[in-house]
N, C-alpha and C positions, 0 to 999 in steps of 0.2 A: 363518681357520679356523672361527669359529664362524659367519660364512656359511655353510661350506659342508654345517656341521655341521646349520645350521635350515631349507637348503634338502633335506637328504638326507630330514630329519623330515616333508617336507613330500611329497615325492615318495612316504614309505611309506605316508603317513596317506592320497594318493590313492588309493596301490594296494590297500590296505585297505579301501576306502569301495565301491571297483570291486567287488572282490570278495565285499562284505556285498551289495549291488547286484544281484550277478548269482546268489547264494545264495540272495536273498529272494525275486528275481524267478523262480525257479526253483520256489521252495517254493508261491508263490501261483500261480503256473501249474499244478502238480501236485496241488494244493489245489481248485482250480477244475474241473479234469479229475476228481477224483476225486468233486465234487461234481454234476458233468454226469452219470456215470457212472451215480451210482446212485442220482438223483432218477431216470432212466430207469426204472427197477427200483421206483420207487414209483406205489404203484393207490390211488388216493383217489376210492371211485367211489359212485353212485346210482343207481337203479331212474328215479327219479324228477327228481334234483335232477343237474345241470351247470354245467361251467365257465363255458358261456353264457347261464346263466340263463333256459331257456325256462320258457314260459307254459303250463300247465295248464287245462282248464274240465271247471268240474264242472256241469253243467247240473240241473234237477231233485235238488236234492242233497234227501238223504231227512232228514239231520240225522247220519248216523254217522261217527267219527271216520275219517282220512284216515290209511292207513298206507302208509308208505316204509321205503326201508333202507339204509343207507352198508355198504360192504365195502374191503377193503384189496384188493382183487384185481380181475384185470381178465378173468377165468376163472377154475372153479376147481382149473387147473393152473396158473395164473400167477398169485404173488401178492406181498405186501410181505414181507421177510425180517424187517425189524423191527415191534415194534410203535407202532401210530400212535394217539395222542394228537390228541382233536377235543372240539368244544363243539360245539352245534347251535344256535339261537334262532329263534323266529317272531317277524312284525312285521306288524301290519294297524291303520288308523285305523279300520274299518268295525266292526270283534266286536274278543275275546278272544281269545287264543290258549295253547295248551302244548301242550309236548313231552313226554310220559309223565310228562301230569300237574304240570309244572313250567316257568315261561317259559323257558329256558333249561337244557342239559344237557350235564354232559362226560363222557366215556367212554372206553375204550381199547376197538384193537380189535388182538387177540393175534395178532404176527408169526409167519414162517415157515411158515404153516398159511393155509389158505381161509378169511378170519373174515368173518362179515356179520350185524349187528345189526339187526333191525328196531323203529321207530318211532314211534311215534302220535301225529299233529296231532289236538289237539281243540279245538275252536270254541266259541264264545259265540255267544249269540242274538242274531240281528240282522233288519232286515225284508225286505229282498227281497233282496240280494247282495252281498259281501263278495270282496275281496283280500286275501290271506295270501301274506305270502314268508315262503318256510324257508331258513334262510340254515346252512351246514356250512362249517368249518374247522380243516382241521389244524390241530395245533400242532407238532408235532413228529413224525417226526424232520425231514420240510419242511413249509413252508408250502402252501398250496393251499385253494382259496374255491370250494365249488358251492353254487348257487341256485336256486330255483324260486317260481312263482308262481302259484297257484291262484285262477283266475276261478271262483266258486261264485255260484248262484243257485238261488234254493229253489223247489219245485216250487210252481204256484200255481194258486189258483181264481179265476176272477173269471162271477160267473154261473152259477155251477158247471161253467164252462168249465175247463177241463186244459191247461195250454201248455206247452211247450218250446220253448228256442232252441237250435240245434244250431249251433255254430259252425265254420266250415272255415279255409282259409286266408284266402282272397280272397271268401268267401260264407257265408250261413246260411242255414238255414232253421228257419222260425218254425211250428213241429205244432200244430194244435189239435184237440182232442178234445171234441164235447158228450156223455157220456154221461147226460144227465139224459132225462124222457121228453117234453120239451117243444121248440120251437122255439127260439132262443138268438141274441140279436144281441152284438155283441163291436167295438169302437171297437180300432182298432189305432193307434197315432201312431207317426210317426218322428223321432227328437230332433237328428240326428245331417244335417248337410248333406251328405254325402260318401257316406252310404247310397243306393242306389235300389234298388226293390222295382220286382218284374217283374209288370207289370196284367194283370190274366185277370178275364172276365164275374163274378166272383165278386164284385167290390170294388163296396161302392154309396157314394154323398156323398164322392167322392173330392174331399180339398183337396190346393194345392198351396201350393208356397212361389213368393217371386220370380224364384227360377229356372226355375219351369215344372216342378219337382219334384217329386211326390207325398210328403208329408208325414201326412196323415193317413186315413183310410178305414175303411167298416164292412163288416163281414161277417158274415150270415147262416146258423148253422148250424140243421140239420135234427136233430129226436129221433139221438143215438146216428152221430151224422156227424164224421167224419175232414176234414180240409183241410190242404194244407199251403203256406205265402207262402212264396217266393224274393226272399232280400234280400242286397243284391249291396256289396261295400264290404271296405275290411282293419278289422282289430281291435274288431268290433262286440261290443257287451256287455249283457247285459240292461238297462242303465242306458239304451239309446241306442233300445230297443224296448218300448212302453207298451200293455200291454193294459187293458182298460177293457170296462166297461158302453157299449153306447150309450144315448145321451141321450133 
């Protein structure tokens, strides 16, 4: 008898455990759907900044601060129901950085409505070029990370020569400007093995490297003369392109 009494115990406690089992497994499946559901419905967005983190370049930058915006909406007819909760940070080994004014900043940006805040990086002094990531994070009501990253170079003289580097995907090009009322020679280097620059009668004392590569050369500008180098390569940065005096 009390066999059959500890195996009856035994058969309810299984069908009881099935059933918490298939209760819970229900609740967490409904749980997860309902969370599918309406992260769809959440806009965590930037003018500027993404989930992949692209790359920015500021070329000739003048010195003024750098303004972006995060918004809860992905139009502004489609936007977050609730309100979302975010901190923003920059990060650069090169300058300074803050977010209005403060290294780091948190904010709300108010549900049910079109909201979009705008922002202001500002920089510290530095001598010729600077990386800054702006890094944004919800907090709630989900999680979500966009980034960006600002290649900045300052505008510069060298001989009272004017240069820009204009950067593309897979190219750039290197502007230069004499506006003084004199003749103007200018040394160009390239730091960077994986760059080539396209040779035209312009380039005089051209050096190469061991691979037969132009690495260095000068260039002759006229009173108030324009020129412009083609230089060929991914990810070049003013750090990889050196203007100079010639010698």
């Amino acid at each position: 008898m009390k066999r059959k009494i500890i195996v009856l115990i035994v058969l309810l406690a299984i069908v009881s455990l099935f059933s918490i089992g298939k209760t819970l497994s229900k609740y967490i499946n409904t749980t997860k759907w309902d969370y599918s559901y309406n992260s769809k419905d959440f806009y965590f967005t930037s003018d500027y900044l993404s989930e992949e983190g692209k790359t920015l370049y500021y070329n000739s930058w003048d010195g003024n601060d750098i303004t972006f915006n995060i918004s809860n909406a992905l139009n502004k007819d489609t936007f977050t129901n609730e309100d979302i909760s975010y901190e923003v940070s920059c990060i650069s080994s090169d300058t300074t950085c803050m977010i209005n004014d403060k290294s780091s900043l948190t904010s709300t940006l108010t549900g049910n409505t079109y909201s979009k805040e705008e922002l202001i990086l500002s920089l510290g002094d530095f001598e010729r070029s600077a990386n800054v990531t702006v890094i944004a994070r919800s907090i709630k009501p989900y999680k979500k990370t966009l980034q960006v990253t600002f290649e900045i170079s300052k505008e510069i003289l060298v001989n009272d020569i004017e240069y820009e580097l204009k950067t593309y995907d897979h190219s750039s090009k290197l502007l230069i400007n004499n506006n003084s009322d004199t003749d103007k020679c200018i040394n160009i280097s390239i730091l960077k093995d994986n760059i080539r620059v396209s040779k035209n009668d312009d380039m005089k004392n051209i050096k190469t490297n061991n691979n037969d590569v132009i690495n260095s050369f000068d260039i002759v500008l006229n009173s108030n003369e324009d020129k412009t180098v083609d230089i060929y390569g991914n990810d070049i940065t003013g750090e990889d392109v050196v203007v100079s005096s010639c010698d």
